[in-house]
C-alpha positions as CSV (number, residue, x, y, z in Angstrom):
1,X,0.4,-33.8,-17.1
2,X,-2.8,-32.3,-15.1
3,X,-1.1,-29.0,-12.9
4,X,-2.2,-28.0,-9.9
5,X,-4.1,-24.3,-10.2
6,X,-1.7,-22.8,-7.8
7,X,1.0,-24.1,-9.8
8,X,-0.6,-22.5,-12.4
9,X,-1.3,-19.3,-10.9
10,X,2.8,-19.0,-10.1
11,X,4.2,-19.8,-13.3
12,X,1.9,-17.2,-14.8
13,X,2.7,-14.5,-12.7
14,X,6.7,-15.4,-13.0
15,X,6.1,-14.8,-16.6
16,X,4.3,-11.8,-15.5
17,X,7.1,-10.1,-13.9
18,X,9.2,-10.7,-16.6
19,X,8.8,-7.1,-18.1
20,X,10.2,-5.4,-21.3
21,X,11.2,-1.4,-20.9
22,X,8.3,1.4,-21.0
23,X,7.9,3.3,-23.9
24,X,5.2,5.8,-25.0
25,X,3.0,5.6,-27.5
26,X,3.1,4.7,-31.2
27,X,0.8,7.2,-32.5
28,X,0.0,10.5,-31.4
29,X,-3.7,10.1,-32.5
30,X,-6.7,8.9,-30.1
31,X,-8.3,5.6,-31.4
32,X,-12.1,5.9,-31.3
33,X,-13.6,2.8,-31.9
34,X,-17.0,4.3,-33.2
35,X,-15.4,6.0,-35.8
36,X,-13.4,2.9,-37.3
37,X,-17.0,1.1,-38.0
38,X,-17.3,-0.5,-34.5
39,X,-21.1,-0.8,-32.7
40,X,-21.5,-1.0,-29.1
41,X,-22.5,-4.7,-28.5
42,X,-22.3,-5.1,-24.8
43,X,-21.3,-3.0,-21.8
44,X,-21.9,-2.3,-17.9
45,X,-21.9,1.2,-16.4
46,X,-22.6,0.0,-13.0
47,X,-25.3,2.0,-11.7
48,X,-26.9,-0.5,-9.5
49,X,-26.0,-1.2,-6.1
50,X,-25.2,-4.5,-6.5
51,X,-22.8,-6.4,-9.1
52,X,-25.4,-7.4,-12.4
53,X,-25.2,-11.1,-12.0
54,X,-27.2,-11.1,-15.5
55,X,-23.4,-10.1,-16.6
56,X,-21.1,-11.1,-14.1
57,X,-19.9,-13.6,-11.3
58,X,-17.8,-13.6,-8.3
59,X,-14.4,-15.4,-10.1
60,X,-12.8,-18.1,-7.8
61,X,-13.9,-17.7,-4.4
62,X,-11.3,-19.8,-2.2
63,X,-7.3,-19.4,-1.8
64,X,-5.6,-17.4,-4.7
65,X,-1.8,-16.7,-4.1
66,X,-1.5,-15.4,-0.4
67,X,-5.0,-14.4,-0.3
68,X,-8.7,-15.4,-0.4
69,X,-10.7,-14.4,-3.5
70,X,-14.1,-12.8,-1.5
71,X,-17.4,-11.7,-2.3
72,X,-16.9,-9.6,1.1
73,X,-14.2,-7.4,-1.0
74,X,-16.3,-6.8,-4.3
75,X,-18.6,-4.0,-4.0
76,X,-20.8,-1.5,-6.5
77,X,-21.9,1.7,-5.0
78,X,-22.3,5.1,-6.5
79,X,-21.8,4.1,-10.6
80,X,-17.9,2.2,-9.4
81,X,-17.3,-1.3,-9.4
82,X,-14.9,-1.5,-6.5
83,X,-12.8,-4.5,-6.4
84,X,-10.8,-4.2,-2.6
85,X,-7.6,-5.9,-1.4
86,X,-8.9,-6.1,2.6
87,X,-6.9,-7.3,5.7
88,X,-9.0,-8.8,8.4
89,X,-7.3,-9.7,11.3
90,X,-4.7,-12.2,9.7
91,X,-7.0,-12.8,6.8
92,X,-5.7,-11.4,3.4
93,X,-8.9,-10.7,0.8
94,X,-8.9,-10.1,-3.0
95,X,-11.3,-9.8,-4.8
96,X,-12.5,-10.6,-9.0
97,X,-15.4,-10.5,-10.8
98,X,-15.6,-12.3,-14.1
99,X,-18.2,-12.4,-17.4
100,X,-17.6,-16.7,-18.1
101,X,-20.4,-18.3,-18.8
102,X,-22.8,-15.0,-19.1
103,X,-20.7,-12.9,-22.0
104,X,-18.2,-14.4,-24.0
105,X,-16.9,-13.1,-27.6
106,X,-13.9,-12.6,-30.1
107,X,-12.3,-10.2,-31.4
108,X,-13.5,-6.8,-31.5
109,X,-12.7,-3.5,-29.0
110,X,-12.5,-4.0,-25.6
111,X,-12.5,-1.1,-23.3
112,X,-12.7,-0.4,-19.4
113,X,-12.3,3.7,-17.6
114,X,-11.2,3.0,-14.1
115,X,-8.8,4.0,-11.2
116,X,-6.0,1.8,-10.2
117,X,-4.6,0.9,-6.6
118,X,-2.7,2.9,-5.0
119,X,-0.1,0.2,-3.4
120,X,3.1,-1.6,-4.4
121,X,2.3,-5.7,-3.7
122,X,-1.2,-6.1,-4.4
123,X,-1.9,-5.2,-8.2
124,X,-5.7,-4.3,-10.8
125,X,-6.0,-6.0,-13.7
126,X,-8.4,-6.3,-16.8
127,X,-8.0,-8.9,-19.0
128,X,-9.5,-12.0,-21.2
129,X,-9.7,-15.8,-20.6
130,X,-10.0,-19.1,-22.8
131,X,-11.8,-21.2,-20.8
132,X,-9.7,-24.2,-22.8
133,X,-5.9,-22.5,-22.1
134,X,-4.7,-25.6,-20.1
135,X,-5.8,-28.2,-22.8
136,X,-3.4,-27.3,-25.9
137,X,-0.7,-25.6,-27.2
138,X,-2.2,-23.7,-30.5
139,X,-3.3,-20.3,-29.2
140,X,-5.4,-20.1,-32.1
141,X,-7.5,-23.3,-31.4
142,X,-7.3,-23.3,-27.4
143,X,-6.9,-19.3,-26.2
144,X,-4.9,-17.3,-24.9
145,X,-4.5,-15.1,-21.6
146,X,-4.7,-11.5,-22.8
147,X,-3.8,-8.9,-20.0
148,X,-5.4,-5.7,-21.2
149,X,-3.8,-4.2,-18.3
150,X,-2.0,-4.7,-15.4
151,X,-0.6,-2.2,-12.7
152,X,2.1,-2.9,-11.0
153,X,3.2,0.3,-9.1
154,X,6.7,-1.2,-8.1
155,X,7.3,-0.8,-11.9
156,X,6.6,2.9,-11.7
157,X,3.9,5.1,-11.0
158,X,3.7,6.2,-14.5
159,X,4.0,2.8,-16.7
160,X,1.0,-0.2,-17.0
161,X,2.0,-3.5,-18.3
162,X,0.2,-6.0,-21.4
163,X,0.9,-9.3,-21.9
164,X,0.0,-12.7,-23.3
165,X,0.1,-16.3,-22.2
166,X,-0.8,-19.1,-24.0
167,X,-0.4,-23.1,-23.6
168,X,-0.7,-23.2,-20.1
169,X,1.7,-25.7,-18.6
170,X,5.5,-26.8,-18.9
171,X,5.7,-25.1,-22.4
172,X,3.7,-22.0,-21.3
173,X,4.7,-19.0,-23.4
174,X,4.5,-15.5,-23.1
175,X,5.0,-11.9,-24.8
176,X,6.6,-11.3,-21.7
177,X,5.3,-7.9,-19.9
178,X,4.9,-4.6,-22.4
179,X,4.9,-1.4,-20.6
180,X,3.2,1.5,-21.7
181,X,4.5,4.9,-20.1
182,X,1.7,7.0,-19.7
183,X,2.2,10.5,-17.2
184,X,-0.3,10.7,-14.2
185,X,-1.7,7.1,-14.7
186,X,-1.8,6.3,-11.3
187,X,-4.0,9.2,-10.7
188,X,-7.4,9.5,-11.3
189,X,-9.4,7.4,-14.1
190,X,-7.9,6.4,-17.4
191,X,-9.0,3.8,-20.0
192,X,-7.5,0.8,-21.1
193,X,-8.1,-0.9,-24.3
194,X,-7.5,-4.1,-26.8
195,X,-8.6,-4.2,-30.3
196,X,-8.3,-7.7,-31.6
197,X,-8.0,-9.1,-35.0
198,X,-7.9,-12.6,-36.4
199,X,-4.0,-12.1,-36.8
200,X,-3.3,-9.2,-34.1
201,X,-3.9,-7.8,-31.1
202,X,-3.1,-3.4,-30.3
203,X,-2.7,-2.0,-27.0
204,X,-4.5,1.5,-25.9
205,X,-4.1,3.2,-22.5
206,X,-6.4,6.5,-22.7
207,X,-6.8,6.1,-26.0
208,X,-3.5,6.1,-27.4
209,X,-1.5,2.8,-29.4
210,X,1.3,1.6,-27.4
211,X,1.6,-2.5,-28.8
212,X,1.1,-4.1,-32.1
213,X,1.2,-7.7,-31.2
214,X,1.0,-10.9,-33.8
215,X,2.2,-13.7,-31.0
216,X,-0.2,-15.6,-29.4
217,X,-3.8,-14.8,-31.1
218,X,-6.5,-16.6,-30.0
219,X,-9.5,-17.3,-32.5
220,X,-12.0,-18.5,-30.0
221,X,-14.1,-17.0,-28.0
222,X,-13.1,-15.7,-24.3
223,X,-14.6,-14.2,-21.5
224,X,-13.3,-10.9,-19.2
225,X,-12.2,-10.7,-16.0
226,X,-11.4,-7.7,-13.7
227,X,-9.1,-8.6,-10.7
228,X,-7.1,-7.1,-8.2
229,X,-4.3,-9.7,-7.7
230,X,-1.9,-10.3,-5.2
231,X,1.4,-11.8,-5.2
232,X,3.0,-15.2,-4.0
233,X,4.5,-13.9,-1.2
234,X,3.9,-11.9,1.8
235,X,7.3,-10.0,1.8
236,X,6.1,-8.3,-1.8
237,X,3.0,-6.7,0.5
238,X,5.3,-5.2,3.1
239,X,4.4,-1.6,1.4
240,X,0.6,-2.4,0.9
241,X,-2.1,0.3,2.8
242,X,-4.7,-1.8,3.3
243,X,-7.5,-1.8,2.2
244,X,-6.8,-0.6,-1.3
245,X,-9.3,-0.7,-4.2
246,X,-9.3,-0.7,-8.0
247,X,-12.4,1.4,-9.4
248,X,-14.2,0.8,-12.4
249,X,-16.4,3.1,-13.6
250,X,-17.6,0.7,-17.1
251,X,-16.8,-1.7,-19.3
252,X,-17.6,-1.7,-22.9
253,X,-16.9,-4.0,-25.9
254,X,-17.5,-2.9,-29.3
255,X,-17.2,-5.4,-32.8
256,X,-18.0,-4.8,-35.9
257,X,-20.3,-6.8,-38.2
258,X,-17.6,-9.4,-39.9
259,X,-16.7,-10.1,-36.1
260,X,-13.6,-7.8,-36.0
């Protein structure tokens, strides 16, 4: 059975919302990715004044949940990828930039430093894509979603979610939402990381492990995406100060010479 993309869209983010209590982190030791045999193999700093189209694209320009995915609300200035939720008139804009078709990899470190919304309703996220998820079942042969990170302040101020999704359709499964408490993550910039293995993925928010996951692993190669979402419903964005952005200072992904 072919579903619709909005149909899609919803069942994801119901799965999305479906959250697991916060807890801190596992280890008390920053991860550096250098340091555990990693090279630097791709990365944007953003210094231009427009978005690199040599690495990314404008992701899915057209209707998205309540809104309208925009060009108008992605911007670079002054080393930030900003990525605004805007409100013209009775327009809603979002806005997502995405690496498909210019960098796609597997396994390895993936890292972004950035400052998250300041909102409840509208939400940033940074995470990877199988362009094949809708066309099996086996993570490991057709992808998975993997949500890096995802903020959604309703959750608390202090906690960012992780998740997984694989086998996109009726028999979609998920993780379900992992949420890492970390104090003062809503202010200022933080990173966000995944280190993924043939067998595993781990978590980091500023450097610190928060998740060990062995569900879901992809073994094919995926493509990033940084977002800033919005939900199904206009009643969730009755707290939203528009416009709100989600900052990006870089995005860097590190691998190792075996691939992982």
């Amino acid at each position: 059975m072919k579903l619709s993309p909005v149909f899609l869209f919803l069942f994801v983010i119901g799965f999305a919302l479906a959250q697991r209590p916060a807890q801190g982190p596992m280890s008390k030791k920053r991860f550096n990715p250098e340091k555990h045999g990693y090279k630097l193999v791709w990365e944007d700093q953003f210094k231009g004044k427009t978005l690199d189209t040599s690495k990314w694209a404008v992701r899915g320009v057209g209707p998205r949940a309540i809104a309208f995915v925009s060009e108008e609300a992605v911007k670079v200035e002054n080393g930030y990828l900003k990525l605004y939720a805007l409100k013209k008139g009775d327009s809603l804009l979002g806005s997502a930039v995405g690496t498909q078709g210019k960098f796609m990899s597997k396994y390895g470190y993936y890292e972004c430093r950035a400052k998250l919304q300041k909102s409840q309703g509208v939400w940033a996220a940074f995470w990877l894509q199988s362009p094949q998820i809708s066309q099996g079942e086996d993570p490991s042969k057709f992808g998975a979603e993997i949500d890096i990170m995802e903020f959604f302040k309703k959750l608390g101020t202090d906690n960012v979610s992780h998740n997984v999704h694989w086998a996109y359709g009726p028999n979609q499964q998920s993780t379900k939402g992992m949420q890492s408490y970390r104090r003062g993550v809503s202010l200022g910039f933080h990173t966000f990381g995944l280190e993924w293995f043939p067998d595993k993925y781990i978590f980091y928010v500023d450097g610190y492990k928060y998740y060990e996951v062995t569900d879901g692993i992809s073994n094919i190669e995926e493509y990033m995406i940084l977002s800033m979402e919005y939900p199904s419903n206009k009643e969730e964005i009755l707290k939203t100060i528009f416009p709100d952005v989600f900052m990006v200072d870089y995005v860097k992904v590190y691998q190792k010479k075996e691939g992982y």
